[in-house]
NURO-728300 format. One record per residue: x, y, z of N, C-alpha, C in turn. Coordinates in nm, 2 decimals. Layout:
residues N
n.xx:n.yy:n.zz:ca.xx:ca.yy:ca.zz:c.xx:c.yy:c.zz
X:Y:Z:X:Y:Z:X:Y:Z
...
This chain:
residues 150
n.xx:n.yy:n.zz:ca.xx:ca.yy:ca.zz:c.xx:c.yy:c.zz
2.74:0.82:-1.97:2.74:0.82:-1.82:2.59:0.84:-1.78
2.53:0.90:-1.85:2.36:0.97:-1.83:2.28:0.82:-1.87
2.28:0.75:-1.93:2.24:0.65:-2.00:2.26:0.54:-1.87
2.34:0.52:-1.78:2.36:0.43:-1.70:2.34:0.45:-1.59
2.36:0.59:-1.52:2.29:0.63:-1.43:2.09:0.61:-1.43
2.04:0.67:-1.59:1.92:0.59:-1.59:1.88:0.47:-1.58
1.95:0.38:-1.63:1.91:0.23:-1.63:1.92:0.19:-1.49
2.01:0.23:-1.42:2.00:0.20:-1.24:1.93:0.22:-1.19
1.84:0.36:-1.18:1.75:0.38:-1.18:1.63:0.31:-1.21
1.59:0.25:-1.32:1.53:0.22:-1.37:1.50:0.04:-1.31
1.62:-0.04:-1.30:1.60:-0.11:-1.23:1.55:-0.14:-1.09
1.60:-0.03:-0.99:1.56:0.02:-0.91:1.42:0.02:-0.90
1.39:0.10:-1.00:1.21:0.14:-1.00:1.20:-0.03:-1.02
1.25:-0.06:-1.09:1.15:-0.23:-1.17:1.13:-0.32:-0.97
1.26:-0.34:-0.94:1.26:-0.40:-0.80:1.19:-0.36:-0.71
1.18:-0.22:-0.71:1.04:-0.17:-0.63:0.93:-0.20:-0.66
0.91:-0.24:-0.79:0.77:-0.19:-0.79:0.71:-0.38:-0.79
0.82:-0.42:-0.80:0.81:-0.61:-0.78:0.76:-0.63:-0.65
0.82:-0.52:-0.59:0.82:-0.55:-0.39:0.72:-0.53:-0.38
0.69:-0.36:-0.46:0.54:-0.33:-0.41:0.43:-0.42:-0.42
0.42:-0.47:-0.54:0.32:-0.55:-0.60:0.33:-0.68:-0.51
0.44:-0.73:-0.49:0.45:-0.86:-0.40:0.34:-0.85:-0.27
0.37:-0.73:-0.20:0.32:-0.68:-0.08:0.18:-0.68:-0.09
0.11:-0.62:-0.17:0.00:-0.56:-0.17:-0.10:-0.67:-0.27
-0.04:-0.72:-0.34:-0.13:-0.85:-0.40:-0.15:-0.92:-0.25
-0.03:-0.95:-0.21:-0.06:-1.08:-0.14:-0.15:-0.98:0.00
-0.14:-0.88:0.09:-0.20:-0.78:0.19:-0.34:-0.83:0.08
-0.39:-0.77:0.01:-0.55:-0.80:-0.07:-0.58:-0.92:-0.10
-0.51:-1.04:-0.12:-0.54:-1.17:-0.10:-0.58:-1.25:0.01
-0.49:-1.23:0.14:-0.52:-1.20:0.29:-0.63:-1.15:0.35
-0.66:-1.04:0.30:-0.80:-0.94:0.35:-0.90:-1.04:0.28
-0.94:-1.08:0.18:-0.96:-1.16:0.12:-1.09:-1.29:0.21
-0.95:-1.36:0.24:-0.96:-1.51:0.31:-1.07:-1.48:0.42
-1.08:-1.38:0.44:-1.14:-1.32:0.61:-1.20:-1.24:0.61
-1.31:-1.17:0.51:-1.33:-1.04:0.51:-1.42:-1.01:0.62
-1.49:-1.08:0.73:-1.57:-1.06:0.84:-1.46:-0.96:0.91
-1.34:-1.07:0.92:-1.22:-1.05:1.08:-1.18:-0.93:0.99
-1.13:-0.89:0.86:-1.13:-0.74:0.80:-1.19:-0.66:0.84
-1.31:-0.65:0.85:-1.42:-0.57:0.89:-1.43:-0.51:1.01
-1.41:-0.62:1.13:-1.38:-0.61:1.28:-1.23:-0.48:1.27
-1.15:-0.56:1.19:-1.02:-0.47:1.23:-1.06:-0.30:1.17
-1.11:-0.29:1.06:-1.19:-0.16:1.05:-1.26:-0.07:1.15
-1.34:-0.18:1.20:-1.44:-0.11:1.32:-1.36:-0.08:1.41
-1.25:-0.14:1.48:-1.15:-0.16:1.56:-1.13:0.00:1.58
-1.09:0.05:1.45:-1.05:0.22:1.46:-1.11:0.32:1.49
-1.25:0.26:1.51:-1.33:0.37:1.58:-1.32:0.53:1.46
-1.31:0.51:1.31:-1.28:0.60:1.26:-1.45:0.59:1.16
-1.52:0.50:1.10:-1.58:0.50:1.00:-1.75:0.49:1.08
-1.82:0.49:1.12:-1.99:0.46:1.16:-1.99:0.35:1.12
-2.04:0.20:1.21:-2.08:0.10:1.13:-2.14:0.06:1.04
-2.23:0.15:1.01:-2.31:0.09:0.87:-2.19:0.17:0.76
-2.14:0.20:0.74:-1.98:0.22:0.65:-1.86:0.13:0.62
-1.88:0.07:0.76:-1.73:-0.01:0.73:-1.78:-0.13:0.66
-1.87:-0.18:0.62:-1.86:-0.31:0.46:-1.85:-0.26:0.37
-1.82:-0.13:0.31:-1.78:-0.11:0.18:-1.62:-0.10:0.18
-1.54:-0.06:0.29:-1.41:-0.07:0.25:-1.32:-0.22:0.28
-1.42:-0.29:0.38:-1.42:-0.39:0.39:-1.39:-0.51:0.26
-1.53:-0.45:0.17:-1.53:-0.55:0.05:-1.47:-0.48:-0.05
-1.41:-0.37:-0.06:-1.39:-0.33:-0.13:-1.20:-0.31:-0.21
-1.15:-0.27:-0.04:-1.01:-0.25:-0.05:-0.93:-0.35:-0.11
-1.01:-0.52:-0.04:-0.89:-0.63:-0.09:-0.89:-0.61:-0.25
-0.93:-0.65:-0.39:-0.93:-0.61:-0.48:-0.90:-0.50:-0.55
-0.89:-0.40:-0.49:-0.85:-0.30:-0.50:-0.70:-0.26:-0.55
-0.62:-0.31:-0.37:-0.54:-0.37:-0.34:-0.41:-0.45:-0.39
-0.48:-0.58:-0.46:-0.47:-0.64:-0.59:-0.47:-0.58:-0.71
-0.53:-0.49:-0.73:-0.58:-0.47:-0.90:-0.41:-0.33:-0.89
-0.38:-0.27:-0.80:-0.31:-0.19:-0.77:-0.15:-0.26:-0.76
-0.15:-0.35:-0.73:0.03:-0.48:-0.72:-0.01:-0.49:-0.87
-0.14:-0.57:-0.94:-0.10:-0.56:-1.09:-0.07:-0.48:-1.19
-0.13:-0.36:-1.14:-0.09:-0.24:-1.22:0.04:-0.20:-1.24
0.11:-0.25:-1.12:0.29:-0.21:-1.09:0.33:-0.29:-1.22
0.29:-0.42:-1.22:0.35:-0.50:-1.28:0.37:-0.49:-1.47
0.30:-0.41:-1.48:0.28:-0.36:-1.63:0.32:-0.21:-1.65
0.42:-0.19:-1.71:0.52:-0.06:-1.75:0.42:0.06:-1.82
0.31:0.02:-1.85:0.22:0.10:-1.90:0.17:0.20:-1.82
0.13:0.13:-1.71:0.06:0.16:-1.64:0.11:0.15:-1.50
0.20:0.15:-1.49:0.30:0.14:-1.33:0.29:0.24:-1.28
0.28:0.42:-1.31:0.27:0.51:-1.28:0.14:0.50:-1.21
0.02:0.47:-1.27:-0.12:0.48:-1.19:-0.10:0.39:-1.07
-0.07:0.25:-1.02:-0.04:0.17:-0.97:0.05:0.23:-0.87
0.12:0.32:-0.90:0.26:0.39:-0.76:0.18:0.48:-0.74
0.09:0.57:-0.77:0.02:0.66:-0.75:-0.09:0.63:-0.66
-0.14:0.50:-0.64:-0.28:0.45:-0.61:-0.24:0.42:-0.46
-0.12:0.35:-0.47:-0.01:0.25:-0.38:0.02:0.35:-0.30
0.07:0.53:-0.32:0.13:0.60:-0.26:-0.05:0.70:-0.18
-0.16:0.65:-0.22:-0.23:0.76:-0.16:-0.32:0.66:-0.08
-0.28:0.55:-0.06:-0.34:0.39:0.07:-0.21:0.43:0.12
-0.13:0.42:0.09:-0.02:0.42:0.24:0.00:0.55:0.30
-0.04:0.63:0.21:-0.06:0.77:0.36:-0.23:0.74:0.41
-0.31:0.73:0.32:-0.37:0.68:0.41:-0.42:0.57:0.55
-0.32:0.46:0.57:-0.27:0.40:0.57:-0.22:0.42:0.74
-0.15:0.52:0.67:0.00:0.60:0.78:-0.11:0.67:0.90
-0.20:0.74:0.82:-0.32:0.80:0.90:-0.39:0.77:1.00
-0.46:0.66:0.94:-0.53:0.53:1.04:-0.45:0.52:1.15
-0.33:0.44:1.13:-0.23:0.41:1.17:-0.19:0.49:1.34
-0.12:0.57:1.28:-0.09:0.71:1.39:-0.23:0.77:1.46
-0.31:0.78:1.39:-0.43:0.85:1.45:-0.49:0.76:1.58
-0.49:0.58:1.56:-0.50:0.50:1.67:-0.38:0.51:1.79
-0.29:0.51:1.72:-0.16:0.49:1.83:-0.15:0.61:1.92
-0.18:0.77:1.86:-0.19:0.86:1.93:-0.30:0.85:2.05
-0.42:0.80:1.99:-0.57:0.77:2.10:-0.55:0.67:2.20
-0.43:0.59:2.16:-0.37:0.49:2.26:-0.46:0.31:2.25
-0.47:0.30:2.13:-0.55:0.21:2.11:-0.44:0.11:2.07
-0.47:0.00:2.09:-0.40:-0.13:2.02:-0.51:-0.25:1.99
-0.41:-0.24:1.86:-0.54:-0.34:1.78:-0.46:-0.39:1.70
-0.51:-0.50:1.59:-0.47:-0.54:1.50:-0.53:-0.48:1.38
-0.43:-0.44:1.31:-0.50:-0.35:1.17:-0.59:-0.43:1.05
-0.49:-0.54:1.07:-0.57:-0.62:0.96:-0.46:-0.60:0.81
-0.36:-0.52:0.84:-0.25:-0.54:0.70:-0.26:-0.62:0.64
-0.20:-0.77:0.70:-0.18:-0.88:0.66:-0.24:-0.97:0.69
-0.31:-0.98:0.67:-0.44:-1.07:0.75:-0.43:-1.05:0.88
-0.54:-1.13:0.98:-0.55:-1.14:1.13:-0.45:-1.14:1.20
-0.38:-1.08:1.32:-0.28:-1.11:1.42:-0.38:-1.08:1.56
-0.26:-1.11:1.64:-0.29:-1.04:1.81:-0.27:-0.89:1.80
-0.31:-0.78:1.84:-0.32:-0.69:1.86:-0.22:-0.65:1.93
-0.13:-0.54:1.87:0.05:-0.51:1.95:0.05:-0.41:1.89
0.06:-0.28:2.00:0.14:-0.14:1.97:0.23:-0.18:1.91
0.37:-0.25:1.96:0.50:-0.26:1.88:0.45:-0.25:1.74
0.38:-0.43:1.70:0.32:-0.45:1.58:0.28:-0.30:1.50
0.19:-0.22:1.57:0.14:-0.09:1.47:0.23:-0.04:1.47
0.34:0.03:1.55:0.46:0.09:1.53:0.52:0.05:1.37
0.56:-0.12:1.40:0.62:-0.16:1.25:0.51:-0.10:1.14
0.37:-0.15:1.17:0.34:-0.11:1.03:0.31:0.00:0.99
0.34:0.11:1.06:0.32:0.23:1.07:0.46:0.28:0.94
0.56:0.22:1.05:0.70:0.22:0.92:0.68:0.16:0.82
0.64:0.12:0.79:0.64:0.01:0.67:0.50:0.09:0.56
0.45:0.15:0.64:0.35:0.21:0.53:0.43:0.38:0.50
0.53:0.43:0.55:0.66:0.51:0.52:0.72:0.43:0.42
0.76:0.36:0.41:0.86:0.29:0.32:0.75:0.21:0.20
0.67:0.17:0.25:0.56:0.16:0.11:0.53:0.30:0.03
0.53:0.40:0.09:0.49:0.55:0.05:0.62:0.57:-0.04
0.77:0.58:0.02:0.89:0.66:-0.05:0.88:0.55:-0.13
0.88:0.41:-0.15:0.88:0.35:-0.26:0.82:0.41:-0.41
0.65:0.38:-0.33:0.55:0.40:-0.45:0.60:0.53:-0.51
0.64:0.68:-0.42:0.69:0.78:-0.47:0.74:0.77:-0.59
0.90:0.71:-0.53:1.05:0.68:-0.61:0.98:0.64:-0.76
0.87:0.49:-0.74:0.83:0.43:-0.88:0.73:0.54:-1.01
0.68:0.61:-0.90:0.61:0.72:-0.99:0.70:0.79:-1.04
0.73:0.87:-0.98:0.87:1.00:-1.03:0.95:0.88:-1.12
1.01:0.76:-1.13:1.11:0.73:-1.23:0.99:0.73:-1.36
0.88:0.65:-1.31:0.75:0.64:-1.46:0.74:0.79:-1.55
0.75:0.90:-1.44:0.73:0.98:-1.49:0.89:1.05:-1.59
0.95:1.02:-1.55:1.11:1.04:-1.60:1.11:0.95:-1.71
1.08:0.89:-1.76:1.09:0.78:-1.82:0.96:0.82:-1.92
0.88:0.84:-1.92:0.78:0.85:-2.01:0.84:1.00:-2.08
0.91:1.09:-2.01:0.95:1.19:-2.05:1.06:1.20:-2.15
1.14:1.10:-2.12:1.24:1.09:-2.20:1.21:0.96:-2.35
1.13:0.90:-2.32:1.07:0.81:-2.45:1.07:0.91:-2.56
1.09:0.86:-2.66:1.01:0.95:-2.81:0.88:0.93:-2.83
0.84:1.07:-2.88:0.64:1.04:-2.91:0.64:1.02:-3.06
């Protein structure tokens, strides 16, 4: 019964961490195509000094990327849910820290949009639910590497 409750589990972690990687390849592919209009949505937050914001600028989309591939490889899926889970609180940060100052903008998630409170609302959630994800995928990596034989 222990044996099948893991594998559900485990599946679970696999579907998550498919979603995650889905998400965040393609978010860093996006940033990508536009890294100027990236850059604007950075400055947008009034959080970094302009001579600062082209390094996260050039930096995040691959990042980003290199972090959905990491999911994707059982080796290393733990570093990847780890990496995943400390961009979406930071993420969540950004996020809330504008909405509270009453700003509306477009973040730049997913490439370029119109600029909509609603909009940051959702991706406010959505970087909550990218966070319990990445969590859930760590904690199973970690249960799982535990239970393997050395």
């Amino acid at each position: 019964m222990t044996a099948r409750s893991n594998s559900s589990g485990d599946y679970a972690a696999l579907a998550i961490s498919l979603g995650l990687a889905a998400v965040f390849i393609y978010a860093g592919v996006e940033k990508t195509r536009d890294t100027l209009q990236f850059a604007d949505s950075i400055a947008g937050f009034g959080i970094l000094p302009a001579v600062f914001v082209s390094l996260p600028a050039l930096a995040m989309p691959p990042f980003e990327v290199g972090c959905g591939l990491l999911l994707l490889w059982p080796p290393v899926r733990r570093i990847g849910a780890l990496a995943i889970a400390l961009l979406s609180v930071m993420f969540f940060a950004v996020l809330l820290s504008a909405l509270i100052r009453g700003l509306t903008l477009d973040c730049g998630c997913f490439g370029s949009g119109a600029p909509s409170r609603p909009r940051m609302w959702v991706e406010l959630g959505l970087n909550g639910v990218f966070f319990a994800g990445s969590v859930f995928v760590y904690l199973r990596s970690l249960a799982g590497r535990r239970e393997s034989p050395s």
